[in-house]
N, C-alpha and C positions, 0 to 999 in steps of 0.2 A: 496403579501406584499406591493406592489405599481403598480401605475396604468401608468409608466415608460414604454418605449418601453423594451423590453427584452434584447435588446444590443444594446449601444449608446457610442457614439463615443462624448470625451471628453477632449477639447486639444489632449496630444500627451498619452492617453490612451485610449482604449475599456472596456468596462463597462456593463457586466452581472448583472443588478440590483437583480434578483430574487436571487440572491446566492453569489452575494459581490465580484466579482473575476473583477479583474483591469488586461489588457494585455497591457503592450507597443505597441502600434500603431506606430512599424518599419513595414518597410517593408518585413521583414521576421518571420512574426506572430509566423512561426511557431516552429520555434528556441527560441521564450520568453516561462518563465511559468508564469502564473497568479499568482497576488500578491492576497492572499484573507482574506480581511478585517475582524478585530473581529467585535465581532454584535453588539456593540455600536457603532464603524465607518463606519460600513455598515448600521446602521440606521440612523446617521447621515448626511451620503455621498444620500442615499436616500430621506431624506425628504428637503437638501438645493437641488437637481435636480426636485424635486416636488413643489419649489417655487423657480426658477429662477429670477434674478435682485430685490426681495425683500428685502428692510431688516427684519431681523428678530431677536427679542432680545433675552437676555440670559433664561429671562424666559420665553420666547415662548418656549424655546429648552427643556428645563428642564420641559414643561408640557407634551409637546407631542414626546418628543424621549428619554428621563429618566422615568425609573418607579418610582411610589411614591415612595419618601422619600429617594433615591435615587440622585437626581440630585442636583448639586451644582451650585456656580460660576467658581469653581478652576475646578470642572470635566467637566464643560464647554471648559472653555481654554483648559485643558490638550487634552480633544478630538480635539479639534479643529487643536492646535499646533501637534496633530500627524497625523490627517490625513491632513494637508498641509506637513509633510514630506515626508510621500507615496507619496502623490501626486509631489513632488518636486516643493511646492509651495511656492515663497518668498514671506515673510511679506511686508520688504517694497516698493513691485515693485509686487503685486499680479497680477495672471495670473487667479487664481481659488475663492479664495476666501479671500474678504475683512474683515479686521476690520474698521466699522463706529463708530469715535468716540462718545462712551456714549449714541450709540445707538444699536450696535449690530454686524449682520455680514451679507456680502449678496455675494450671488453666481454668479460670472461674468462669467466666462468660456460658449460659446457659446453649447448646446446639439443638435448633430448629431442625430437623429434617422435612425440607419441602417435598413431601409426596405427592403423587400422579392426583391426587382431588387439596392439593393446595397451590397450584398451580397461581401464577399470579396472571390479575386484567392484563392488557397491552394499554397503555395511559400514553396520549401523542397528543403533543399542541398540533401535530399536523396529521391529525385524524384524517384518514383517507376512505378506507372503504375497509373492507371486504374480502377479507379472505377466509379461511377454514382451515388449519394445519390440525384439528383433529376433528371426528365427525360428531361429535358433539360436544359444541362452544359454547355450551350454556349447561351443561352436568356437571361443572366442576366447580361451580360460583359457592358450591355450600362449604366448600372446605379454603377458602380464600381467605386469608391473612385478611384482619379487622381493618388495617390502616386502608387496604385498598378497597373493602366493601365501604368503608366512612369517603372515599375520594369519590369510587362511582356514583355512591346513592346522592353526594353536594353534586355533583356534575349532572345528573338527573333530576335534582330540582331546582336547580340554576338557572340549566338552558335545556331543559324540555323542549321550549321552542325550537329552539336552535336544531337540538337532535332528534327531533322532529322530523325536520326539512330534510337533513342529512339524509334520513334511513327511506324517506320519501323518493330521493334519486340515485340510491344505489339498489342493486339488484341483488346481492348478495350480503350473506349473513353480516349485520354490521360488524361485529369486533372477533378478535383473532387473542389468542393466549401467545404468551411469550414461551418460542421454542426452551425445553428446559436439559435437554439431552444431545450431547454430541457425541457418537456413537460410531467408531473407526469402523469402514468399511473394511479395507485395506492394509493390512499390518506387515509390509514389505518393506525390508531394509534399502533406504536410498530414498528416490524421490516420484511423486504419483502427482502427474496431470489431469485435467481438461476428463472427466469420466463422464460415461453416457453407459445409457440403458438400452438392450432393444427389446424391441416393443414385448413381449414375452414376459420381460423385467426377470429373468432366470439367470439371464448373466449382466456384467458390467464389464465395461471395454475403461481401458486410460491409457496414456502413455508413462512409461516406466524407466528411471533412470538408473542404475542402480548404485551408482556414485556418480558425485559431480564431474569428474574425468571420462564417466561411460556415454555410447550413445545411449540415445532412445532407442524403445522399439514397444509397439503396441504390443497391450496385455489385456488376455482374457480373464477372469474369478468367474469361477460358477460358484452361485450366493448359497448351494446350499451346501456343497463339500467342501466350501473356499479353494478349489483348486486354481492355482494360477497356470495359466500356459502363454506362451508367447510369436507371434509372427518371427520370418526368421530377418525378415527387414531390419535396417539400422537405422535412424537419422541422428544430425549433430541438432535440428529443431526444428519441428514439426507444429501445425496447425490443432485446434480445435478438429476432432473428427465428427462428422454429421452424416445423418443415416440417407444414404438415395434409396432405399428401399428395407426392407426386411430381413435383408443378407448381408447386405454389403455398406462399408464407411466411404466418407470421400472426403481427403485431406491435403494440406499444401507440408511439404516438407522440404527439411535442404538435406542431400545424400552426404556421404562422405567424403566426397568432390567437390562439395559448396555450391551444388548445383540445385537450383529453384525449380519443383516442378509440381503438379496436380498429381494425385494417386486415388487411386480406387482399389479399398480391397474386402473381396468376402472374409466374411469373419464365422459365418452362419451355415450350413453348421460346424464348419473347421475351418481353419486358416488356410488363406489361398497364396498365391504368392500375389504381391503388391502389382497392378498392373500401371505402368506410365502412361498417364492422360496426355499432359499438354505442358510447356515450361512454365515459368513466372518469374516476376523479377526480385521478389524477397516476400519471404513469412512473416505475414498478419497471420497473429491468434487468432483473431478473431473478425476478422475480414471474411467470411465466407458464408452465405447461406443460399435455402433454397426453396423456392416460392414457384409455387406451378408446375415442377418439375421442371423449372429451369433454373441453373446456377450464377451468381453471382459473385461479385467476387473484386474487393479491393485490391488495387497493386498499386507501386512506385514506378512512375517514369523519369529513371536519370537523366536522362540529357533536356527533357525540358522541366525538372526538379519540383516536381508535381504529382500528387495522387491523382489513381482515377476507377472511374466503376467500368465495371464489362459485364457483359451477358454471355451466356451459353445456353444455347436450346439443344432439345432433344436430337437435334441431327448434327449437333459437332459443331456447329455454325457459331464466330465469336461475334461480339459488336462492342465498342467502346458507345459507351452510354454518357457518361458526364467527365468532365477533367475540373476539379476544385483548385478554390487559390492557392496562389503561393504561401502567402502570408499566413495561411492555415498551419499551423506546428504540424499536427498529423490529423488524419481522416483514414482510422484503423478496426474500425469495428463497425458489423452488420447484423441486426437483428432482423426476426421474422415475427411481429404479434397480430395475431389475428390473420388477416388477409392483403396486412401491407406491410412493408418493407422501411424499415427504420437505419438511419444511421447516427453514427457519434465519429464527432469533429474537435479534437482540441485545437481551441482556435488562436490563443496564443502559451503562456508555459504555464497558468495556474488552471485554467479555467476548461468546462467541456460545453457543446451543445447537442443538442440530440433533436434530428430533424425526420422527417417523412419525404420521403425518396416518391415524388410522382412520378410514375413510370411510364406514363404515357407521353405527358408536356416534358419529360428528361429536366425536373425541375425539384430545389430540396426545398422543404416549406419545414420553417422554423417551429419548434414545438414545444422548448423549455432550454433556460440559459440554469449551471449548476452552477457554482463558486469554485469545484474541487473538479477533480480529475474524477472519470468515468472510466474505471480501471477494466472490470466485466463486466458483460449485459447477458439478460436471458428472457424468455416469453414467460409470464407466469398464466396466463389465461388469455382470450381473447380482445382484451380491454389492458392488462397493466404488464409491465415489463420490468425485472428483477436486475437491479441495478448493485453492481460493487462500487462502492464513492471511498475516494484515497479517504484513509483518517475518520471512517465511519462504520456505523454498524449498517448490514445488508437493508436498501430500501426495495419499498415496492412503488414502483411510479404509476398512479392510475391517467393512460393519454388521453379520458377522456376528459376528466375533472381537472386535471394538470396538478392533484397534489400527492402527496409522498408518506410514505408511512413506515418507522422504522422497526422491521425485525424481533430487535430487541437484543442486549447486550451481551447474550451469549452468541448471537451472529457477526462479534466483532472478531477482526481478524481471519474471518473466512473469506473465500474467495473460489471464480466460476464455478457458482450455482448454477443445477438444474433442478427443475422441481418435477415429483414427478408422486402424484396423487397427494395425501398428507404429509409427505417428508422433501427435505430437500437435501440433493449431497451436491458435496462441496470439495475442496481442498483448505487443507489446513495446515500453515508450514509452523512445524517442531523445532521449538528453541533455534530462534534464527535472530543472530546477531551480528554487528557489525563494529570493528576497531578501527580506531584511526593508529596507522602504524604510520614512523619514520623510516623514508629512502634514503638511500645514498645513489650517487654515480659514481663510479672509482673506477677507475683504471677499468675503460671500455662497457663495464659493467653495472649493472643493477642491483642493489641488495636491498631487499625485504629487511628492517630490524625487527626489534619488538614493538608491543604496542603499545603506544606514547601513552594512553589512558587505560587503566585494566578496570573492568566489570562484566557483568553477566549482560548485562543489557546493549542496546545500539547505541553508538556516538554518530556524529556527523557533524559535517557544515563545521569546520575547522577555520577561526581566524585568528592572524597573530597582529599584536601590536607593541613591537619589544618585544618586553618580558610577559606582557600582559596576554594570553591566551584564551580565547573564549572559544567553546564549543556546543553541541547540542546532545545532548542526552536522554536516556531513556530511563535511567538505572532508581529512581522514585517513583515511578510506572510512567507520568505521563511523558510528553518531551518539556525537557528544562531548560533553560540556556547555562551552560558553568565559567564559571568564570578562573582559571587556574592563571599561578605566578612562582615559581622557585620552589616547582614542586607540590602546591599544596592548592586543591581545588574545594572550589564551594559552590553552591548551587546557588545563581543571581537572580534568577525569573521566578514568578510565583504564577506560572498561568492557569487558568482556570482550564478542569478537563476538557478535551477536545479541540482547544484551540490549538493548530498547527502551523511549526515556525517553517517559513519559506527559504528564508534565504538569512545571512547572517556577516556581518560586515561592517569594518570600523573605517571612521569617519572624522577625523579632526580629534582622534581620539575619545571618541564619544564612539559609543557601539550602537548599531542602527541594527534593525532586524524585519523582515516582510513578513507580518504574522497575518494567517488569512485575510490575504490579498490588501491589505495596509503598512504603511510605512511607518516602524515606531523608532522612538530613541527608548533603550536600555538604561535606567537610571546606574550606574554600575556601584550605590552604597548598598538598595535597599531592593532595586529588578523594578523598578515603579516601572510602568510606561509613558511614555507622551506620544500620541499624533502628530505627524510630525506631516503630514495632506490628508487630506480627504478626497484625494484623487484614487480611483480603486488601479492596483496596479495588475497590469498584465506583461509585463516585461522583467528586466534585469538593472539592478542598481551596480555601483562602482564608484570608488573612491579613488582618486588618481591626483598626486599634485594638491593636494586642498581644497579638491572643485568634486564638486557628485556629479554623477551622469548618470542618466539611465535612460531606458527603450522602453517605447510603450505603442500600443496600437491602438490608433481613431478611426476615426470616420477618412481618413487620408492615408491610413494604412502605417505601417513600421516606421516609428522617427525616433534618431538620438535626440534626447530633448538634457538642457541643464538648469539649475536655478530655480528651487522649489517655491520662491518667494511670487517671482512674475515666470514663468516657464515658457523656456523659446527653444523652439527647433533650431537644432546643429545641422540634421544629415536626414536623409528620407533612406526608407528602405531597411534600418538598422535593425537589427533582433537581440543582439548581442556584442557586449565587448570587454576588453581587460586592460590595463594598462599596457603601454611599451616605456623604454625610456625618454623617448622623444614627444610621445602624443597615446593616442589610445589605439589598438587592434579592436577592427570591427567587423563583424561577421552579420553578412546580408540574407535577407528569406530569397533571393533571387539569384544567387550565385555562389557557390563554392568557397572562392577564392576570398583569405580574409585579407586585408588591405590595413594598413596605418592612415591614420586622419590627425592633425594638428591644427587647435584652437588657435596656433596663429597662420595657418594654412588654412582654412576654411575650407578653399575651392577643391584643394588639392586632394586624392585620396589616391594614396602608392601601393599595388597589390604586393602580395608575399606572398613567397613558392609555398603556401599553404595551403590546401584544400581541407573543409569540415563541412558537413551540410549538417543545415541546422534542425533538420526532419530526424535527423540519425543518431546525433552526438550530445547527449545534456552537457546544459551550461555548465554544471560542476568537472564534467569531465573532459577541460582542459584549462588552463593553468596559465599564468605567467609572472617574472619577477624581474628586475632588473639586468640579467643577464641571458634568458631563456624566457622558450614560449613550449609548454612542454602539453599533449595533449594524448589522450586513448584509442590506439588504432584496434578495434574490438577485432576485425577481419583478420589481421595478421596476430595478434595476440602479441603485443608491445609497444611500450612507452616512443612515442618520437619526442624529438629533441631539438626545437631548431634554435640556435645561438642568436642571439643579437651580433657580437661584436666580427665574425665571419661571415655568417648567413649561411652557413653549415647545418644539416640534418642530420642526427645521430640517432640511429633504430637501438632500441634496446629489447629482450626478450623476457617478456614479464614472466616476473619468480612465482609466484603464490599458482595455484590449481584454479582461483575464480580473477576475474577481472575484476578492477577499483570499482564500487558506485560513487566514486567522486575521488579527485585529484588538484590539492591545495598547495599553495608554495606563497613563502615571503620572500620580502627584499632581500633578507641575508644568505638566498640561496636554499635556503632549506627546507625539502620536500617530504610531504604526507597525502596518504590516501585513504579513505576510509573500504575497510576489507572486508567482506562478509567469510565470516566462520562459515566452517562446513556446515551444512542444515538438512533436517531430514522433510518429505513431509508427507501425510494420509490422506487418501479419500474417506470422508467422514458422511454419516446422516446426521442430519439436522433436523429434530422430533420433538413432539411431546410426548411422554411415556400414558402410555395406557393401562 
């Protein structure tokens, strides 16, 4: 995109040109999260750093960084005036970038190019261990930015002691450079999975979409003539592939029938045709690995609405090994570190745990509770395991110390990692955003409109009260909460980076919000928060009637509980629920079927021709209002519709090419979903330059 060092140090920010991401240049890197620009102020912010100290006029801008017939005076200013606010730059006292009267603007701020020997420490209050991402982690200390040689030499004679002991019980090189290069593997039009290596490292295998409308089908590159070639197999989604040997992958996929089955196919040294192992009952990513040459392998059992682990040995032979709670949300990912067999369990909707599979006593032994979801896992050595955390840069979990250590800010927004000697590749999704658009029902039909909020960035988490509109956005880099009314929106929350809104919903007219796993009130003059428990939540909130309800999980398992002030159990079993007109829809971890429950009916709970399971369906993605209960049938690919005042179901055939990640509606009937735009994305390395 520009001919910009890859990371350049500007004023009191770091600057990813290739992909828009601004870090705070503290000295604890790795505590900030990147602010990441929309692509008009990343093309902006691009082309005043590609002519420093010039000026440059408003029609220069408007030729070469607006597309035709696009570009103005006023979209000049407005870009201009916002990214001097990211950047926290005054107008009349500029540090970054001037306005020359009547002649234009020109870019003052001196550009650092951080080269391969200014590499910056890795700085972590949760200093862990030990890794190496180049082969020498101590060559490059003499070209280090002063601020961080002034942090390490205070942290060295601070706590000597301290890191002392530290480097006494690790076995590897104590400290790691922050990866500073993300380098596309992959430059194919469409979308690139789940990539691996064999063992040779001469080629690289992924799954390959090439539009959101196409299947899959596994794809070869040979890395030194970039040639893609491809299997002539199809799926609509397919597994993580893992190597049974030195020829051949083994993956779960669903055919073009929606049929679940195990595959094995040589890849080594050409494509074979896909051979049918064995069925399954649905595709886990990442449910699959393989220890002793025998397979493992999570799956769902419908009819008793539970996960479970199974084995396969080398003669074909299966065994169901463990069956997990219900009460477990999902139990969908298997890792291999070392010589034992790890899993990850989200155990209720915020939270993950990651346990040690004894394989002999068929028993999980607990090994770390997270706050966030545990999106991918991967082995980084024999000792630590390479973990994706929602809303985080890539950590490394050492199992034996139990502490965590993060990456660093250029690994944000990457996702399954494998590491494979100094480098690690990844997937990396390309301008991927999401609108909240308004539906209609009309005469039989479903209509997509436009999108209620326009920006480059994601919205989500749509609540209305009245006129008053508040939503979740991205379009300042981090998430904001905004608060819009007759048209005209402002941004109400002031959160500090990295903290991520859960859930968002009004309340007596007061706006509530679940911001990492806490219950606040939104001040709505000035975004203040208030604590509003100090209970940590692990369930769903709801406003119904003037009364709040919500689900949470104890030591007693899923209960509807109300009454934040002395809190008393309604209902046992509950996971979820929404308003009805009479009482509330509640949806149980043990059963299907949601049911009506009424605060003056206590005893009473009336099932409805509903089925959802709450393993399969996020809470965002179903819905209800005073006249309907309307919810995402992802299988058949359409809206249902079940009416209160008949009891009538009405299928509708959703319009857009992706399915909603969430489905909102108020009293007055009026329905939104939030849509993800087309998106592309690479398999990338993940490096320090040499």
């Amino acid at each position: 995109m520009s001919n910009l060092e890859p990371l350049v140090k500007i004023g009191d920010w770091y600057y990813q040109a290739a992909y828009g991401q601004l870090l705070p240049a503290g000295p604890d890197v790795s505590a900030a999260a990147p602010v990441v620009l929309e692509p008009r102020l990343h093309s902006l912010l691009n082309y005043f750093l590609l002519h420093p100290n010039k000026i440059i006029d408003k029609d220069t801008l408007i030729n070469d960084v607006w597309p035709p017939a696009e570009g103005t005076d006023a979209a000049v200013m407005r870009a201009v005036g916002a990214l001097r606010k990211v950047l926290g730059d005054n107008v009349k006292s500029p540090a970054y970038i001037a306005t020359i009267a009547k002649k234009g603007y020109q870019w003052l701020c001196h550009i650092e190019p951080l080269t391969s020997n200014q590499r910056k420490p890795l700085v972590s209050s949760r200093t862990l261990v030990a890794t190496e991402l180049t082969e020498n982690s101590t060559a490059s200390a003499k070209g280090l930015p002063w601020r961080f040689i002034s942090t390490v030499c205070s942290a060295l004679l601070l706590g000597g002691a301290a890191i002392a002991y530290m480097l006494a019980s690790i076995t590897v090189a104590p400290l790691t450079q922050l990866p500073d290069t993300v380098k596309p593997l992959s430059a194919l039009t469409g979308q690139e999975f789940w990539a691996t290596m064999e063992p040779g490292q001469q080629f690289a295998f992924y799954l390959h979409r090439k539009s959101e409308a196409a299947p899959l089908q596994l794809a070869r590159q040979d890395l030194s003539s970039l040639k893609v070639s491809y299997s002539d197999a199809i799926y609509t989604a397919a597994s993580q592939p893992l190597w049974l040997d030195d020829t051949r992958l083994l993956f779960r996929a669903l055919n073009t029938e929606q049929q679940c089955a195990f595959y094995q196919q040589q890849v080594m040294p050409d494509f074979q045709p896909a051979e049918h192992v064995m069925p399954c009952q649905r595709v886990l990513p990442q449910g699959l690995a393989i220890l002793n040459r025998q397979w493992y392998w999570l799956d769902y059992a419908p009819d008793l609405h539970r996960y479970e682990l199974w084995r396969r040995t080398e003669d074909g032979s299966t065994l169901r090994l463990m069956s997990f709670p219900e009460k477990w949300q999902k139990v969908d990912q298997l890792l291999v570190v070392g010589s034992a067999l790890y899993l990850v369990a989200q155990q209720d909707f915020y939270r993950s745990r990651l346990y040690r599979v004894d394989l002999e006593k068929k028993q999980l032994q607990a090994v770390a509770n997270f706050d966030n979801q545990i999106l991918t896992s991967s082995s980084w050595d024999q000792h630590h395991a390479l973990l994706t955390l929602q809303n985080s840069e890539l950590q490394l979990y050492n199992l034996d110390s139990l502490k965590q250590l993060s990456l660093g800010p250029m690994t944000w927004g990457l996702t399954q990692p494998q590491r494979y000697q100094q480098r690690i590749l990844a997937t990396q999704f390309l301008d991927y955003t999401t609108d909240i658009v308004s539906l209609t029902l009309q005469d039989g039909s479903l209509n997509s409109e436009q999108s209620w909020q326009t920006s480059n960035r994601n919205e989500r988490l749509f609540a209305a009260n009245g006129e008053q509109l508040a939503f979740v956005s991205e379009r300042v880099g981090d998430n904001q909460v905004w608060l819009s009314r007759a048209g005209e929106s402002r941004q109400l929350s002031r959160l500090a980076s990295g903290q991520y809104i859960q859930q968002l919903f009004w309340h007596q007219n007061s706006l509530l919000s679940v911001i990492d796993n806490q219950l606040y009130q939104i001040a709505l003059d000035d975004g203040s928060l208030l604590a509003l428990s100090n209970r940590p939540v692990s369930g769903r909130y709801q406003s119904c009637y003037q009364n709040l309800y919500w689900t949470e999980q104890n030591s007693d398992g899923w209960q509807l509980m109300s009454d934040l002030q002395q809190p008393r159990v309604l209902l046992s079993g509950v996971v979820n629920l929404k308003c009805s007109p009479d009482g509330l829809v509640v949806q149980f971890y043990n059963n299907n079927e949601l049911a009506l429950w009424s605060a003056g009916q206590p005893q009473q709970v009336t099932p409805l021709p509903v089925n959802l399971n709450w393993h399969h369906i996020s809470p965002e993605q179903w819905t209800s209002n005073n006249q309907q209960l309307l919810w995402i049938d992802s299988q058949q690919w359409q809206l249902n519709v079940y009416n209160w005042l008949d009891g009538e179901i009405q299928r509708y055939p959703w319009p857009a090419n992706a399915l909603p990640r969430e489905l909102h509606s108020d009293n007055t009937g009026n329905l939104f979903s939030v849509q993800p735009r087309h998106y592309d994305t690479d398999i990338v390395w993940l490096q320090n330059r040499n």
